[in-house]
C-alpha positions in Angstrom: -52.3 64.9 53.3 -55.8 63.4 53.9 -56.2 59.8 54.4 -58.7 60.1 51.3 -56.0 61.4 49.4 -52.9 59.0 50.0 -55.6 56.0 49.6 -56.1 57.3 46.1 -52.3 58.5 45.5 -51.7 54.8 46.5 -54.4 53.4 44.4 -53.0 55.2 41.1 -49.3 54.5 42.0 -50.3 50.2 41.9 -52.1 51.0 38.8 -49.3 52.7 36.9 -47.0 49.8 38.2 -49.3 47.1 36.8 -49.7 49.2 33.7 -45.9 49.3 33.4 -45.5 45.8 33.3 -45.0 44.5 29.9 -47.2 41.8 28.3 -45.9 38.7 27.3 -46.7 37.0 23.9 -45.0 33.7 23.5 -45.5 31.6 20.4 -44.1 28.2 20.0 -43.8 25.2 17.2 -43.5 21.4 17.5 -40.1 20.2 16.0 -39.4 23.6 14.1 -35.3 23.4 13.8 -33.5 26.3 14.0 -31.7 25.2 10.3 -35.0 26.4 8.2 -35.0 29.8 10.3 -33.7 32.4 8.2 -31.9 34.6 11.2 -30.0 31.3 11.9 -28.4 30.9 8.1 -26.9 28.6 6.9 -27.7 26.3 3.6 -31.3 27.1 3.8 -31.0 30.5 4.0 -31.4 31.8 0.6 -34.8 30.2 0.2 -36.7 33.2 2.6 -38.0 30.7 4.7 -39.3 33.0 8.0 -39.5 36.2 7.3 -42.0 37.5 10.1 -39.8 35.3 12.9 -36.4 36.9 10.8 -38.3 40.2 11.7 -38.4 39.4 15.5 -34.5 38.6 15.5 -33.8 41.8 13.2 -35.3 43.9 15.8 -34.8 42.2 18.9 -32.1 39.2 19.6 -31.3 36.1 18.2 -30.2 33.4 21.0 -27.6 31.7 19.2 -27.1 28.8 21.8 -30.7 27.9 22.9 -30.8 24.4 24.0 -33.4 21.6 25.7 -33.1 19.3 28.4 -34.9 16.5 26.9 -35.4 16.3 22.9 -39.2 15.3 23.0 -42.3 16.5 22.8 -44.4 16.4 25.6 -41.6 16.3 28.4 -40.3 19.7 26.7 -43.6 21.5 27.6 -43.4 20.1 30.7 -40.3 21.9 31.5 -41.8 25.0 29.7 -44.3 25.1 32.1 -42.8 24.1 35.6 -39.4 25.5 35.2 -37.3 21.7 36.1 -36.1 19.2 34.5 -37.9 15.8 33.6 -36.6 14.1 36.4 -37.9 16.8 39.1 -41.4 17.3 37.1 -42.4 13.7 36.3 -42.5 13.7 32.9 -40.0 11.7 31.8 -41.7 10.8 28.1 -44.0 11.4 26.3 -46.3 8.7 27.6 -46.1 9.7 30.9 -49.2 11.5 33.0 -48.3 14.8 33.7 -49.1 16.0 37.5 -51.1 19.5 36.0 -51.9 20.0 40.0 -47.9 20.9 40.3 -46.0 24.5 40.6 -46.3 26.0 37.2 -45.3 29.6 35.8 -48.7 30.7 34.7 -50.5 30.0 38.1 -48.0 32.6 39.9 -48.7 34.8 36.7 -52.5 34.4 37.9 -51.9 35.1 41.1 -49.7 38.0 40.6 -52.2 40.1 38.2 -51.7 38.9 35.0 -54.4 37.1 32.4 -53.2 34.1 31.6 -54.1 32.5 27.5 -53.2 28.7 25.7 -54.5 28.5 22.5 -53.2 25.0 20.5 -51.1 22.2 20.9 -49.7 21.0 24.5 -49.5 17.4 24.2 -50.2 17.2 28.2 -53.2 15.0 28.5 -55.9 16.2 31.2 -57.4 19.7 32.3 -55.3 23.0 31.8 -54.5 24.4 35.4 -53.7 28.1 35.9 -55.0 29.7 32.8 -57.9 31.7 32.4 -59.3 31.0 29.0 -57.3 27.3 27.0 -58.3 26.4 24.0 -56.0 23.3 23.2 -55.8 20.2 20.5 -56.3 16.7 22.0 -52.7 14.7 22.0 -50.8 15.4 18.6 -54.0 17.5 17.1 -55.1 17.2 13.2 -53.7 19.4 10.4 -56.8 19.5 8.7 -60.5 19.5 10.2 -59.0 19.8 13.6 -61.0 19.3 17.0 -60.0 21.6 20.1 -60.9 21.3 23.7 -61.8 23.9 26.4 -63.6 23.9 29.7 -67.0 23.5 28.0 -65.8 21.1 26.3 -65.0 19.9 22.2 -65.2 22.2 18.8 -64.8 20.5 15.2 -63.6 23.3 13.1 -64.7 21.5 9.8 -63.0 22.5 6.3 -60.2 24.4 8.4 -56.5 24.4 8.8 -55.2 24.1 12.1 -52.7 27.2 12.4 -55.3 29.3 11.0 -57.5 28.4 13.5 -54.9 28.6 16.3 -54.2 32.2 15.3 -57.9 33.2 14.7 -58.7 31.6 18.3 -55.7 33.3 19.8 -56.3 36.8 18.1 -59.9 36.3 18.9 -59.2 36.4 22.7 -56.5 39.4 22.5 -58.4 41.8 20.4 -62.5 40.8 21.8 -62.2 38.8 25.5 -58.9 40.2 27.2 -59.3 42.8 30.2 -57.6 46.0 28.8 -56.8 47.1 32.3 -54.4 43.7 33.0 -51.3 42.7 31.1 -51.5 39.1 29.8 -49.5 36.1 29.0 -50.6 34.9 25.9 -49.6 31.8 24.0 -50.2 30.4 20.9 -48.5 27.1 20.8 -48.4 25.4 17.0 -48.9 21.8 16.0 -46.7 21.8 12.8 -44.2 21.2 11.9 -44.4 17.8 13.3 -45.0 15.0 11.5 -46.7 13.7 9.2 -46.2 17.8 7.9 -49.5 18.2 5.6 -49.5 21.5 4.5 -52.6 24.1 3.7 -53.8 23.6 0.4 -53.4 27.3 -0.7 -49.2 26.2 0.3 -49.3 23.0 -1.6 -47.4 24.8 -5.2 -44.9 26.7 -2.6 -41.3 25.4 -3.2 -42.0 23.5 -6.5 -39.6 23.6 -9.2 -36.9 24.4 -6.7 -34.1 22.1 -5.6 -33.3 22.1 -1.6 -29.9 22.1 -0.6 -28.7 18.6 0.8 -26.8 18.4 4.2 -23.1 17.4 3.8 -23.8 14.3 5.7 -27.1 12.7 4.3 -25.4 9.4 3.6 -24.2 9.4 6.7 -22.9 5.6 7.5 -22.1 6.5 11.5 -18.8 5.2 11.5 -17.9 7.6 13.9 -20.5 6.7 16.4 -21.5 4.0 18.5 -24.6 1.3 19.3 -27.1 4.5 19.6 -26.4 6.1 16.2 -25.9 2.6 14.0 -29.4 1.5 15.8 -31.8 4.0 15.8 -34.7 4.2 13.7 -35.2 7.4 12.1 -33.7 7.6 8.9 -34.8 9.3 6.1 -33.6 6.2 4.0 -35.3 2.9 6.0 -38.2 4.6 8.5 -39.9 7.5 6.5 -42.8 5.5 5.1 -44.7 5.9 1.4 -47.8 6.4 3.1 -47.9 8.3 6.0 -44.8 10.7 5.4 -44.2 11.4 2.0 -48.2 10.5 0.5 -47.4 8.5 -2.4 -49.5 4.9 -1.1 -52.7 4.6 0.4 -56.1 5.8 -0.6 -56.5 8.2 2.2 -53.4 10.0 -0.1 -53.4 8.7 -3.7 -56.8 10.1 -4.4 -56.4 13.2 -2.0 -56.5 16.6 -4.1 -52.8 17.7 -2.7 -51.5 14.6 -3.2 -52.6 12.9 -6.3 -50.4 14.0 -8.9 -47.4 13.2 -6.3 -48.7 10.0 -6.0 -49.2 9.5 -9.8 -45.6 10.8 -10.2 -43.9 8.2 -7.9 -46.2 5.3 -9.6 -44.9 5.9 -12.7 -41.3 6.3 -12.1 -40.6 4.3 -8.7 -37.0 5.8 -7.7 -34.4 3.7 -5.9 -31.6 3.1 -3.9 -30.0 6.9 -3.5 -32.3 8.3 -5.8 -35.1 6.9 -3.6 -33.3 9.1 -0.9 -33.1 12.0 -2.3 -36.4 12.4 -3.7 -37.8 11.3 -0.3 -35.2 14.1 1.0 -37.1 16.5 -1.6 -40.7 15.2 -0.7 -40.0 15.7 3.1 -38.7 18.9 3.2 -40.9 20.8 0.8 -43.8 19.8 2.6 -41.8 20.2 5.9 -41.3 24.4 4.9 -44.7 24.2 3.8 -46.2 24.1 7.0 -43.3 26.3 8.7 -44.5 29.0 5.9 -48.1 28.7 7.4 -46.7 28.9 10.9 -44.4 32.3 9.8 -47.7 33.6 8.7 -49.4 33.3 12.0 -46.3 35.1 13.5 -47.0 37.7 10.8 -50.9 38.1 11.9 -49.5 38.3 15.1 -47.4 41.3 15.5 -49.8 42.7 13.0 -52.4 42.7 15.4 -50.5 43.7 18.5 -49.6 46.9 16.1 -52.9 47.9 15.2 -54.0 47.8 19.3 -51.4 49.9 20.3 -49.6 47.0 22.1 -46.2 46.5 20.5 -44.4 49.1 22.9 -45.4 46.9 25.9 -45.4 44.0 24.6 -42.1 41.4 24.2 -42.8 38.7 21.8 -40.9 35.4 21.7 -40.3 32.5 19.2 -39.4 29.1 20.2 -39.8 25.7 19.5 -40.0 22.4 21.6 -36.7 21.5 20.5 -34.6 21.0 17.1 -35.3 18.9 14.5 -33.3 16.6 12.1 -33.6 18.1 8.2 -31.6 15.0 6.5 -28.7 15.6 8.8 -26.9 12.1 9.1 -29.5 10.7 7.2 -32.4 11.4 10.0 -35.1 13.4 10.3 -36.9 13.6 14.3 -34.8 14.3 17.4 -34.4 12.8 20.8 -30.4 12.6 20.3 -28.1 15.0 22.3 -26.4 15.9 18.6 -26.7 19.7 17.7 -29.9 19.3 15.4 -32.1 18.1 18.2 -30.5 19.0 21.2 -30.1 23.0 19.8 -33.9 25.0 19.4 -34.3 27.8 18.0 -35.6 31.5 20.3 -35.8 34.7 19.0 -37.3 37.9 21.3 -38.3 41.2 20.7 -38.7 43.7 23.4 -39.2 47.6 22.3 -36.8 49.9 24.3 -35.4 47.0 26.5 -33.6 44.5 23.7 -31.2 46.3 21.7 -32.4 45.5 17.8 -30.4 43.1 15.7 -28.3 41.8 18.6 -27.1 38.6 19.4 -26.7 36.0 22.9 -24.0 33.9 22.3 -24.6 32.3 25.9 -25.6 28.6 27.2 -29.4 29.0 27.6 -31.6 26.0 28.3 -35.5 25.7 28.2 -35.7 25.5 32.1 -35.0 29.2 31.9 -38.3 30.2 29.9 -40.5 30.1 33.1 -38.2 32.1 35.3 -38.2 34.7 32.3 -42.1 35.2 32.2 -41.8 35.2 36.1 -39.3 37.9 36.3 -40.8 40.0 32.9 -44.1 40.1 35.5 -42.4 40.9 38.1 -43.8 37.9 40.1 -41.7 35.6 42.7 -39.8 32.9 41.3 -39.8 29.8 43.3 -36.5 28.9 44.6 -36.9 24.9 43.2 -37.0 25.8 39.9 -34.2 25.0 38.2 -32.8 27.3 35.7 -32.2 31.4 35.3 -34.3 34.1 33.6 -32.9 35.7 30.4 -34.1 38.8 31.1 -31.0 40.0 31.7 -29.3 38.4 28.6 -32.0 40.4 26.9 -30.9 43.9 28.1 -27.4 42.7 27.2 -26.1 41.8 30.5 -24.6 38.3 31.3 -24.2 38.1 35.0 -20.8 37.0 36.3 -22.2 33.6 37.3 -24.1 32.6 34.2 -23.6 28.9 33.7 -20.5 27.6 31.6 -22.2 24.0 31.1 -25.7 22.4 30.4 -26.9 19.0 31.2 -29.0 16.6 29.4 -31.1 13.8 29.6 -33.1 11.2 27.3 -35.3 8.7 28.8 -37.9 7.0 25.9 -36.5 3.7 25.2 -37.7 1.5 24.0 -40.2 3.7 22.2 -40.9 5.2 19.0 -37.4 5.9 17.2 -35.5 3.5 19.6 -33.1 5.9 20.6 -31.2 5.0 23.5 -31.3 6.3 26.5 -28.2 9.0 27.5 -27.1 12.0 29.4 -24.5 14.1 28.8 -23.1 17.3 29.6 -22.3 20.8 27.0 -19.6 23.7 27.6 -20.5 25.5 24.3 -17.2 23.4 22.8 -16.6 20.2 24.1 -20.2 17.8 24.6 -19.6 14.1 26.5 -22.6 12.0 25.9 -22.8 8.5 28.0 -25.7 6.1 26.2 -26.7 3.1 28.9 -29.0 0.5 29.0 -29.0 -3.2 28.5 -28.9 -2.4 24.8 -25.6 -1.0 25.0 -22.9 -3.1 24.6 -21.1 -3.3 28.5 -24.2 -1.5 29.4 -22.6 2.1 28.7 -21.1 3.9 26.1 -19.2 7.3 25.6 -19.3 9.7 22.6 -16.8 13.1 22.7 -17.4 15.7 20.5 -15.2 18.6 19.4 -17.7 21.1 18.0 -14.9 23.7 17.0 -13.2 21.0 15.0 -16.3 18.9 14.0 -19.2 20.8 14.3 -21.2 18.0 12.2 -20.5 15.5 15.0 -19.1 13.1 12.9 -16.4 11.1 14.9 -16.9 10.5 18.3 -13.1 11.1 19.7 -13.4 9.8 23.0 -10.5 7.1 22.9 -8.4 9.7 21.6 -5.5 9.7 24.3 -4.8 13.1 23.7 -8.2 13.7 25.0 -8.0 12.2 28.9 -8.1 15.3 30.4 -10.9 16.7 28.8 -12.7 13.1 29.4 -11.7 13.7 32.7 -13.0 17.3 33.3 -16.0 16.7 31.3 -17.3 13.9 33.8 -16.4 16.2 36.6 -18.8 18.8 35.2 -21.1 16.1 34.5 -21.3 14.7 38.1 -21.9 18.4 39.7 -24.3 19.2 37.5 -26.5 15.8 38.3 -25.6 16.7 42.0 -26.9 20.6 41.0 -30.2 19.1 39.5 -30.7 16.4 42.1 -30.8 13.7 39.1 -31.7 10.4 40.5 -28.9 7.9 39.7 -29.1 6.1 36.2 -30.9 2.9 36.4 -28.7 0.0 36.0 -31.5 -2.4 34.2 -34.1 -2.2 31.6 -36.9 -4.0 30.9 -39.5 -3.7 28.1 -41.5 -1.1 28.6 -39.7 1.7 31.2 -36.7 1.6 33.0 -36.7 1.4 36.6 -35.9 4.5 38.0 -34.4 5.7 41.5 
């Protein structure tokens, strides 16, 4: 054989392998709770809530114990994007800098062949590293008349909605700017729903006339729980405002086209005590699955447009969300606590060929594991200090022998928005140990055991059970290897206004 030849044989052989590999679309939410996905049932179900993300779990998988690290914002992404925990990435809260000049997933991507895409919200302030075309919102974003950033520099997109224009920017670059010879990593990251949920006005009639399900516990009086849980601020009954939440007060609302007759409504018949609740209840989550509705339509444009390219064969497509979200559960609405609402996210996945359609993960799967997966989907190296596993094989349907049995967690912003203390704990898919500390806790430190086979609403912390010593006892065992695992610096043992000190 000629050297000519080979050269070319080569050549056409690292062609076909880069051809081969698939291409990755990930979309993601802000605060979108796994309880107003369809797939996920439960007492939202009947409503048809998510039909395009339903369709990615019908023919792909449904992860049924997705979980975060850290219940916030901006430190979630974090850990999207470098593959650690907050402690090991720096960002601890959400009003921490972010080190962008760090090991991320989509620079190896880069370097490794792939195009690399962020279109919309990131919530991590300064210039986007490793991709080759961002288009992203400044901070939180606007729902309506939103502004965008990329390297050239600031675009006002008067008179539009903002998850219409992150889909029309992101399907701009797929079907018009990509390189048709490289597979690409594309993601289309959405502001809603978080707060203060404004919905498109051609959504504002959606869900009227019908009566949303209540949660069991929405007069929750946390007798179960300790200091955090009696203190926090995030109830639907005392911190969801008039104003900025539910659009009843203010002129910026009261004479606002969407809003008005709302507002006229309330005037006129001023609900209190429980009533006030649950029409607040009502108020927050119509408009809530308003925006979710708009987001489920992008999803929809989405796989749309990777059909009519000829892409969906190669392509997996995943749906996640920055972590779970509270919809009147205990009385709340936001996150930040380890308790299933906020701590659990929701991740669906489709993969033609590769994930068997319709199936289900029942395994402990944490959002440190998303960067490994795009790493290992690209066949690119995956750094050895990144801290948690790819899914890929959960995906084919293969849990490997030494798939964790436990996941650890850790919330740092307090005092801050919510005033949630600060805790870690540790979760074996059963039993979850949760230690709040801080000079706001009484004694500085307080436990919290949960029994989610027998109370899967967390409603009574059983931790001075006696019966329960053992389990106390193995629990803090598992808690102290995985901090010794995860190289978490030790707890701080004072707080002052502002941050904690931290070791």
């Amino acid at each position: 054989m000629t050297r000519g030849i080979l050269t070319a044989l080569l050549v056409l052989s690292a062609g076909l392998a880069l051809a081969a590999r698939p291409n990755i679309v990930w979309i993601f939410s802000d605060d979108h709770s796994y309880q107003t996905i369809g797939a996920y049932g439960g007492r939202l179900e009947p409503l048809n809530l998510s039909p395009n993300i339903d369709r990615i779990a019908k023919e792909g998988m449904r992860f049924d114990r997705a979980y975060v690290g850290n219940s916030i914002c901006a430190p979630s992404r974090a850990t999207l994007l470098t593959g650690k925990h907050s402690h090991m990435n720096g960002k601890y809260d959400n009003r921490d800098a972010f080190n962008h000049d760090q090991q991320q997933f989509q620079k190896i991507l880069q370097k490794n062949g792939y195009q690399t895409v962020m279109v919309g919200k990131i919530h991590l302030n300064g210039k986007m590293q490793g991709f080759d075309y961002w288009e992203v919102l400044p901070g939180q974003g606007k729902y309506h008349d939103p502004d965008f950033i990329t390297e050239a520099g600031k675009t006002h997109y008067k008179g539009r909605y903002v998850t219409d224009v992150i889909t029309e920017r992101a399907l701009n670059w797929l079907e018009n700017e990509r390189d048709k010879e490289k597979p690409f990593m594309l993601m289309v990251h959405h502001k809603a729903p978080h707060r203060n949920w404004d919905p498109a006005d051609r959504h504002m009639s959606k869900f009227e006339g019908i009566e949303i399900p209540e949660p069991a516990n929405l007069f929750d009086d946390y007798s179960g729980r300790e200091t955090a849980a009696n203190l926090q601020d995030m109830s639907i009954d005392k911190t969801m405002t008039l104003k900025n939440d539910l659009k009843v007060e203010g002129d910026r609302w009261i004479n606002n086209p969407r809003y008005k007759e709302r507002a006229k409504w309330f005037a006129a018949h001023k609900p209190e005590g429980q009533e006030l609740v649950k029409w607040k209840y009502q108020t927050y989550m119509k408009d809530y699955l308003r925006t979710t509705w708009a987001v489920d339509e992008s999803v929809g444009a989405v796989l749309k447009a990777l059909e009519e390219q000829g892409l969906s064969d190669n392509t997996i497509v995943m749906y996640s969300s920055d972590q779970g979200f509270y919809m009147g559960e205990h009385g709340w609405f936001d996150k930040r606590f380890m308790y299933e609402e906020s701590f659990r996210t929701p991740l669906v996945a489709m993969w033609p060929g590769k994930i068997k359609p319709g199936s289900v993960n029942s395994d402990l799967v944490q959002n440190i594991d998303f960067a490994e997966t795009f790493l290992e989907l690209a066949d690119a190296p995956i750094p050895s200090d990144m801290q948690g596993k790819s899914l890929v094989p959960l995906m084919k349907g293969e849990t490997p022998k030494d798939w964790r049995d436990s996941l650890y967690y850790h919330y740092y912003e307090y005092p801050g928005a919510h005033s949630v203390r600060r805790h870690e704990g540790v979760f074996d898919g059963r039993w979850k140990l949760i230690k709040f500390y801080g000079v706001d806790v009484p004694g500085g430190a307080e436990w919290e055991l949960f029994d989610l086979q027998s109370d899967p609403a967390e409603m009574k912390s059983v931790y001075s059970n006696p019966e329960n010593k053992a389990q106390i006892k193995r629990l803090k065992k598992k808690l102290n290897a995985l901090k010794k695992q995860y190289q978490v610096p030790a707890v701080p043992t004072e707080q002052k206004s502002g941050k904690a000190k931290r070791k």
